[in-house]
C-alpha positions in Angstrom: 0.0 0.0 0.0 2.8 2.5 0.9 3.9 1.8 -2.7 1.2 2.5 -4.3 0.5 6.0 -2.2 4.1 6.9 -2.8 3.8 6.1 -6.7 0.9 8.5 -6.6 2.3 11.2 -5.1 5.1 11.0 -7.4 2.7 11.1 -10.1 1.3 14.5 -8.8 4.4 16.1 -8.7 5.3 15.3 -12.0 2.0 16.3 -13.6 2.3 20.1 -11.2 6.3 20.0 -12.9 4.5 19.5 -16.3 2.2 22.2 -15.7 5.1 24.4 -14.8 6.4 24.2 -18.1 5.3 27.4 -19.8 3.8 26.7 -23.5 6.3 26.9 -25.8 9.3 25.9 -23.8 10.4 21.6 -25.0 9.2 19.9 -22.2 12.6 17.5 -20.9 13.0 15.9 -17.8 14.7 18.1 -15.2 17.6 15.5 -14.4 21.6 16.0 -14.5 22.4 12.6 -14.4 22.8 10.7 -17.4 24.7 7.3 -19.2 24.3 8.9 -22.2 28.0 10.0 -24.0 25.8 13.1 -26.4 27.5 16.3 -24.9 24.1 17.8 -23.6 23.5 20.9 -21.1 21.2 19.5 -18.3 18.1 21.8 -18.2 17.4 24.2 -14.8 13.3 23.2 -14.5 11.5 20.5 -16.5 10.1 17.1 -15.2 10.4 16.4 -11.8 11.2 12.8 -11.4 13.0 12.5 -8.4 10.0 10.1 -6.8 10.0 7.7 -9.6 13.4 5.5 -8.9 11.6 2.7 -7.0 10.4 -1.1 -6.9 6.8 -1.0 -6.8 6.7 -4.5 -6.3 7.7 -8.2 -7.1 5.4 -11.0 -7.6 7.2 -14.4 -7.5 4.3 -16.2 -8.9 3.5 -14.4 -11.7 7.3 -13.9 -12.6 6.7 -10.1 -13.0 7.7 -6.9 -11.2 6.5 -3.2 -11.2 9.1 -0.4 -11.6 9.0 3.1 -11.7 10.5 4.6 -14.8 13.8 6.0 -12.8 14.5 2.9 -10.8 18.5 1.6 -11.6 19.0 -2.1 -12.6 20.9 -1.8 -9.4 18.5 -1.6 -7.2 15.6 -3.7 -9.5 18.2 -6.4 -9.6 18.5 -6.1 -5.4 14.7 -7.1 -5.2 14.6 -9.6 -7.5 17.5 -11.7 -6.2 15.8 -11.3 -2.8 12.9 -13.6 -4.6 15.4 -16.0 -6.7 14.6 -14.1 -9.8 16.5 -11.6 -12.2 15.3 -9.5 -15.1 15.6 -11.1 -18.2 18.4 -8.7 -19.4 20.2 -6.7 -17.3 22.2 -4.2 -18.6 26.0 -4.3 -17.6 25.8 -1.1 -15.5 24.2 -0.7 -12.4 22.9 2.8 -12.3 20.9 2.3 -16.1 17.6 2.9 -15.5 14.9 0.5 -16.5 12.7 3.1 -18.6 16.2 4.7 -19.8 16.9 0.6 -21.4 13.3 0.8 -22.5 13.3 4.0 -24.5 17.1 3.9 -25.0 17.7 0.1 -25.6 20.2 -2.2 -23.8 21.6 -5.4 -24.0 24.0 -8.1 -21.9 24.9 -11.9 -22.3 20.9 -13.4 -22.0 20.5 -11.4 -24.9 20.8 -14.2 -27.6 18.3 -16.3 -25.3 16.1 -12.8 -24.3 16.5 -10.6 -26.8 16.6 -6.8 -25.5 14.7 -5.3 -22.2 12.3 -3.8 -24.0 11.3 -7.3 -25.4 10.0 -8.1 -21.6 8.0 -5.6 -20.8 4.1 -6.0 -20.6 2.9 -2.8 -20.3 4.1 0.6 -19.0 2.4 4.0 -18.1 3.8 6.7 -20.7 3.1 10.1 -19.7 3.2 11.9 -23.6 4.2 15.0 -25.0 0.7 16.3 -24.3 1.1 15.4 -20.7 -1.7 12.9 -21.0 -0.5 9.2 -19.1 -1.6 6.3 -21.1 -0.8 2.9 -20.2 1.0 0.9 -23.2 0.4 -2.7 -24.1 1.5 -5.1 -27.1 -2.0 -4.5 -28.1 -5.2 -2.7 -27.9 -5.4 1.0 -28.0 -1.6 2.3 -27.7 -0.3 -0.7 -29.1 1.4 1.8 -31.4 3.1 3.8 -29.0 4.4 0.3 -26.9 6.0 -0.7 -30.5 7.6 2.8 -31.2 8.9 3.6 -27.7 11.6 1.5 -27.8 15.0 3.2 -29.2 12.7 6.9 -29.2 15.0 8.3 -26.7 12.4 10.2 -24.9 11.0 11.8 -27.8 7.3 10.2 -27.6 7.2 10.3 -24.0 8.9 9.2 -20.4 7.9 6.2 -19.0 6.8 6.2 -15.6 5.8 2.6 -14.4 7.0 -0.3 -16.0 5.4 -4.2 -15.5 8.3 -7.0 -17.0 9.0 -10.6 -16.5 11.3 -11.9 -14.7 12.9 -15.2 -15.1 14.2 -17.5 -12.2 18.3 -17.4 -11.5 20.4 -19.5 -9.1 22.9 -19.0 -7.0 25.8 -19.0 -9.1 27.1 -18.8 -12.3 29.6 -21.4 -13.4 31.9 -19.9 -16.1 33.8 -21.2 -19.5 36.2 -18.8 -21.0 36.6 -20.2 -24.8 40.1 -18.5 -26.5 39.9 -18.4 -30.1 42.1 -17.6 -32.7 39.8 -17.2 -35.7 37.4 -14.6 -35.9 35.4 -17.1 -38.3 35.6 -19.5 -35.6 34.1 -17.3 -33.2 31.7 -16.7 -35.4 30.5 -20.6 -36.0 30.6 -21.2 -32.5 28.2 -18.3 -31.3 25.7 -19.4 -34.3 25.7 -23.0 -32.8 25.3 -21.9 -29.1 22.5 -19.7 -30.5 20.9 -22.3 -31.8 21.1 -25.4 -29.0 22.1 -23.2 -25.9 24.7 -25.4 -25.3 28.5 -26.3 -25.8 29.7 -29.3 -25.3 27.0 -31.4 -23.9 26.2 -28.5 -21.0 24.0 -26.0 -21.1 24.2 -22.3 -21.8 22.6 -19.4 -20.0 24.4 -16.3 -21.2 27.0 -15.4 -23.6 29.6 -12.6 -24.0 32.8 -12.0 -25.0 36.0 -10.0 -25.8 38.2 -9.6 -29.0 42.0 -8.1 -28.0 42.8 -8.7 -31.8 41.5 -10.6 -35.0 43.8 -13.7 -33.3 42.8 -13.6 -30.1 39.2 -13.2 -29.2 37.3 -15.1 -26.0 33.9 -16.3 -25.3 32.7 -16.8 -22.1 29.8 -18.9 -21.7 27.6 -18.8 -18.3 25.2 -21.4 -17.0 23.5 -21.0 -13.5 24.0 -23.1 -10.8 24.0 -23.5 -7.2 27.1 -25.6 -6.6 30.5 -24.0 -7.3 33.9 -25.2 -5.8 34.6 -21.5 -5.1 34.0 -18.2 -6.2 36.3 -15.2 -7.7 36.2 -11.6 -6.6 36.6 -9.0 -9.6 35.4 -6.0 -7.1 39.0 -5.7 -5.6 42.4 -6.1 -6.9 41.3 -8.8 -9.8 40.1 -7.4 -13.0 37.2 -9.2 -14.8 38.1 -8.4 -18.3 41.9 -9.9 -17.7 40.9 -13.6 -16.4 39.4 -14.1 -19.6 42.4 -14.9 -20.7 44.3 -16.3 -17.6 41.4 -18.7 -16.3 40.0 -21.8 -18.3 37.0 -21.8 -15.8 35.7 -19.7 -13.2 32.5 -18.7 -11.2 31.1 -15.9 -9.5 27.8 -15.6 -7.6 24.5 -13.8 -9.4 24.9 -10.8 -7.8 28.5 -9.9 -9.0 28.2 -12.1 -12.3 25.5 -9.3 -13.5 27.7 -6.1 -12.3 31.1 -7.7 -13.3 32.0 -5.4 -16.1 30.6 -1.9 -13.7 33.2 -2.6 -11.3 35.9 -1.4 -14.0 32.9 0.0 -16.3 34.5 -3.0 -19.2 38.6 -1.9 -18.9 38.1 2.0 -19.2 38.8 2.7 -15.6 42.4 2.3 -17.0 42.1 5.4 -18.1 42.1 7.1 -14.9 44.3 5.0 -13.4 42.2 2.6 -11.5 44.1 -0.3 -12.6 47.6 0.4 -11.3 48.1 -2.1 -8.0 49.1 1.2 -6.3 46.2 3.5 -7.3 43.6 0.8 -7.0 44.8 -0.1 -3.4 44.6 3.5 -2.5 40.9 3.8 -5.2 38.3 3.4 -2.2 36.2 -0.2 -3.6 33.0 1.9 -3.3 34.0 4.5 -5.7 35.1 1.3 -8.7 31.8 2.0 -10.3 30.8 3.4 -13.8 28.8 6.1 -12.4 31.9 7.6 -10.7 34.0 7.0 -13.8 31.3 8.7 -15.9 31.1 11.6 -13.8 35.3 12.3 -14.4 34.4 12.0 -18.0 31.7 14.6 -18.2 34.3 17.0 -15.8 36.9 16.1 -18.5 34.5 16.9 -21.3 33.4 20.0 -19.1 36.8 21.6 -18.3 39.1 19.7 -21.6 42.3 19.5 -18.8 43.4 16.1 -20.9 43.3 17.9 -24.2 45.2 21.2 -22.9 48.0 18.8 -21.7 48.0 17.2 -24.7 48.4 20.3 -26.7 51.2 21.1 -24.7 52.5 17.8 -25.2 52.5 18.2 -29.0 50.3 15.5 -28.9 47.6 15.4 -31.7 43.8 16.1 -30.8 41.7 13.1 -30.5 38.2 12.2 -31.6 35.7 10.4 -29.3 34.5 6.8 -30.8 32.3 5.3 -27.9 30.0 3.2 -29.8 27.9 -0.2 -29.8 26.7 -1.6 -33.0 24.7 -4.6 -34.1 26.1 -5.7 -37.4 24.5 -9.6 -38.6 26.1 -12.5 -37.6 27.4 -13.2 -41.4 29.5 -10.1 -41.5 31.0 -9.7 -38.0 34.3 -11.7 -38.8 34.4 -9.3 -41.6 33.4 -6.2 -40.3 35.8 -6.6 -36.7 38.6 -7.1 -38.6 37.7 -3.8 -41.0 37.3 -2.5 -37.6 41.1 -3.9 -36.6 42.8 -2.2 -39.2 41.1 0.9 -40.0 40.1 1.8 -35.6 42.6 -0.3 -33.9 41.0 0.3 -30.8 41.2 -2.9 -28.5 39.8 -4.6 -27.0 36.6 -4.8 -28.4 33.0 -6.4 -26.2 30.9 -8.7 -28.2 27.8 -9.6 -27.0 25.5 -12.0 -29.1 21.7 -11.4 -30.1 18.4 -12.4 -31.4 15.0 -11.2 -30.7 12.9 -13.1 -28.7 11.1 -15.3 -30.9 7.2 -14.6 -31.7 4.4 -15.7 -29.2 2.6 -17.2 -32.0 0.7 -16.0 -35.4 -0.2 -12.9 -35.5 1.8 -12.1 -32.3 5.1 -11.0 -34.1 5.8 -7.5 -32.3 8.2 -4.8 -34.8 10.3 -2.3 -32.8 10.3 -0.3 -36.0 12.7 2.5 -34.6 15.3 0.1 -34.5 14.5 -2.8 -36.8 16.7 -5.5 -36.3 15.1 -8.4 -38.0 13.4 -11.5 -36.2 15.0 -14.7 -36.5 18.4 -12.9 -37.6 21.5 -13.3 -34.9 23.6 -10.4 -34.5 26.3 -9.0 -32.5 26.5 -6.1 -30.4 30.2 -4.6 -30.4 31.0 -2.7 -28.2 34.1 -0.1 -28.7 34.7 2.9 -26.1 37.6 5.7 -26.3 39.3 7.7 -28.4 41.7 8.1 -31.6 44.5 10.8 -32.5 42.9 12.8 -35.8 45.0 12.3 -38.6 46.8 15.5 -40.3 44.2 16.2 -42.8 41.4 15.5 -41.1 38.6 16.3 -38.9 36.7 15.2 -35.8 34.1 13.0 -36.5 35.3 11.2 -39.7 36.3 8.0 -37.7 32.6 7.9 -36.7 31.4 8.4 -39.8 33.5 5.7 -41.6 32.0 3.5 -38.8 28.4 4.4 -39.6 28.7 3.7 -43.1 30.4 0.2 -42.7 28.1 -0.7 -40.2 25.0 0.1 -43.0 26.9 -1.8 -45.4 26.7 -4.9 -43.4 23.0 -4.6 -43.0 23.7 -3.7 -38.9 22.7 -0.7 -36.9 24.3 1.4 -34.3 22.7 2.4 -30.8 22.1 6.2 -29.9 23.3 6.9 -27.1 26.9 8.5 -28.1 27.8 10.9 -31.3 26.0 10.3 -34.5 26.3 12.0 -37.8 23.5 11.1 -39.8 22.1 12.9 -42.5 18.3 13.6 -41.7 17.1 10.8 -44.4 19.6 8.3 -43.6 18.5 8.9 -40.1 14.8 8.5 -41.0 15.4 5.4 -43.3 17.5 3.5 -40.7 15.4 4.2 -37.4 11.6 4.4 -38.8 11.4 8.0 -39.4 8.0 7.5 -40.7 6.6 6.0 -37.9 8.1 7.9 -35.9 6.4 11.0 -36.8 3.0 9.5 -37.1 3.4 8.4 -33.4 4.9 11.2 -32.5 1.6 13.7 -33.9 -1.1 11.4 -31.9 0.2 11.8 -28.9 2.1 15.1 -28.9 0.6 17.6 -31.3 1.8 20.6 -30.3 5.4 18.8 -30.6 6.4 19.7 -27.2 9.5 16.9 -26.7 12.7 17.4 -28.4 12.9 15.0 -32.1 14.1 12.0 -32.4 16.7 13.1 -34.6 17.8 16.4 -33.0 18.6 14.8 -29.7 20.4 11.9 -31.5 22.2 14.2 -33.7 22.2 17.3 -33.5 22.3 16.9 -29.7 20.1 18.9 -28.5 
């Protein structure tokens, strides 16, 4: 009951911050916080949120739970494990949101059994452009804003509760760390896995893995458990991402399975140091998360102290390429080791997919914002950091040669960093044209920021 009274009152105050907007002014949530790597200014007033971050409640029979719109993975996956259950995708940092994965899209290693978040969710309360709250379902009278929403970045709405499934999880997660050195072998191997969940004769729950070069990439395949012989700990001096390559086998428990790449936010923490045995003795533990390293980033970007020293250096400027991209199964030998000798960035996070498959006929759900195609497995890649500009040219060419090669292999690229699309390229790749005709039901007077100008032109 306390949940539901709280909910409302959160509700209020978000309606009163919507009426506080004055016509005319792009109604945005009034937030400073953000995963997002689109250099943005935070706005003063907007949406007030700031009561929408909980668990409304989790219902062990029915597999489900009901979220608030604000509420982290962090703390969702805290009352889950409580009842033996865990989202069916749960992105790889802890302070995502669940309506941010929703709107924004996310993805981890149950993705090539679960598809994406958005996949699991059964309705949610969207409160529109018009500041009208309608509740969203795969069908009925909004089915077309629940098939839009995902990948619309906030521009047909916010949403504010969330009901998803859950699926049950055990107590630990036994671990095989697979070293190849083909990239067409890597390949094979995910499409098999894919298609029995196994390897080997045992079962497979979840799949991801690291490339540190065309001839030396690793899978590491998961199945739940409750029996181990012992656990490892990759929230102190160990690093996750390194005993892919030293250990044949290892386990962790649930709980530091799921947040095994925050603690080190993948390897970038080694760019501020937080993987020198000094420095990381000295790094308090409860300050090796993502959310602390992404807060020095947006000081950096903020204040540009590594770019003044590099000038004075005599070191050349560097151009941003934090990306993930889903490029077809078929073409990701091909297109990582384009990616090898054009980025050289290392290493590189691969993380299998599929959408979930159809219910049954007439049940097939389109996200057409981001249309990935059903029964096609794909591979997220995830690349993060930054390359010197060549004399010659200019920031932002990197990215661009990445976009194109990603279109030419039939893949897409996620939205939450810098994109460069031309407005029809834009509209062609992430349903333009349904995206305006949901966009003028159920905000007319076009009071949210576009699709494309906050994707884009970053505003």
């Amino acid at each position: 009951m306390h949940a539901v009274r709280d909910h409302e009152l959160a509700m209020a105050q978000l309606r009163r911050s919507y009426a506080a907007v004055p016509p005319g002014q792009p109604v945005r949530l009034a937030k400073r916080t953000s995963n997002l790597f689109r250099p943005r200014s935070a706005p003063t007033t907007g949406l007030d949120v700031s009561g929408l971050g909980r668990v409304l409640g989790v219902d062990p029979v029915a597999r489900t739970a009901d979220v608030q719109g604000m509420c982290t993975y962090e703390r969702l996956v805290d009352a889950t494990l409580a009842n033996g259950l865990m989202p069916l995708v749960v992105p790889q940092l802890r302070t995502i949101t669940l309506g941010g994965a929703v709107t924004g899209l996310g993805i981890e290693s149950t993705s090539f059994r679960n598809g994406l978040p958005h996949e699991s969710v059964i309705e949610m309360d969207v409160l529109t452009g018009a500041g009208e709250v309608v509740t969203a379902r795969p069908e009925g009278e909004h089915a077309d804003l629940y098939r839009a929403f995902p990948n619309s970045l906030g521009s047909l709405g916010y949403a504010t509760r969330l009901r998803i499934e859950l699926q049950p999880v055990r107590r630990y997660v036994a671990l095989r760390n697979l070293r190849f050195t083909g990239l067409t072998e890597l390949t094979e191997a995910i499409a098999r896995i894919t298609a029995t969940r196994s390897w080997a004769g045992e079962s497979v729950d979840a799949m991801d893995g690291v490339m540190f070069s065309p001839d030396e990439a690793y899978l590491a395949l998961a199945t739940f458990t409750d029996e181990v012989p012992a656990v490892s700990d990759y929230t102190g001096q160990d690093i996750y991402y390194r005993s892919l390559r030293r250990r044949r086998d290892d386990a962790l428990t649930v709980h530091d399975y799921l947040w095994r790449w925050d603690t080190d936010w993948f390897w970038c923490s080694a760019a501020f140091g937080a993987q020198h045995p000094v420095v990381r003795r000295l790094w308090p533990a409860r300050w090796r998360r993502s959310d602390v390293y992404h807060r020095i980033v947006r000081l950096e970007h903020r204040h540009r102290v590594a770019a003044r020293i590099d000038r004075w250096r005599g070191q050349p400027a560097r151009e941003r390429v934090v990306q993930d991209v889903e490029v077809p199964l078929e073409h990701t030998a091909e297109f990582l080791h384009w990616f090898a000798r054009r980025v050289r960035m290392t290493p590189v996070w691969l993380c299998p997919l599929r959408l979930r498959e159809p219910a049954g006929p007439g049940s097939a759900w389109s996200w057409p914002l981001y249309p990935l195609r059903s029964g096609q497995d794909y591979v997220n890649i995830g690349f993060w950091g930054s390359v010197p500009i060549a004399e010659g040219a200019a920031d932002g060419d990197v990215n661009r040669e990445i976009e194109r090669a990603v279109s030419e292999a039939g893949g897409h690229k996620s939205l939450y960093s810098d994109a460069y699309y031309d407005r029809d390229s834009f509209d062609r790749l992430y349903g333009g044209d349904t995206w305006r005709a949901v966009r003028d039901r159920y905000d007319p007077a076009h009071r949210l920021t576009g699709l494309y100008e906050k994707a884009v032109a970053r505003a």
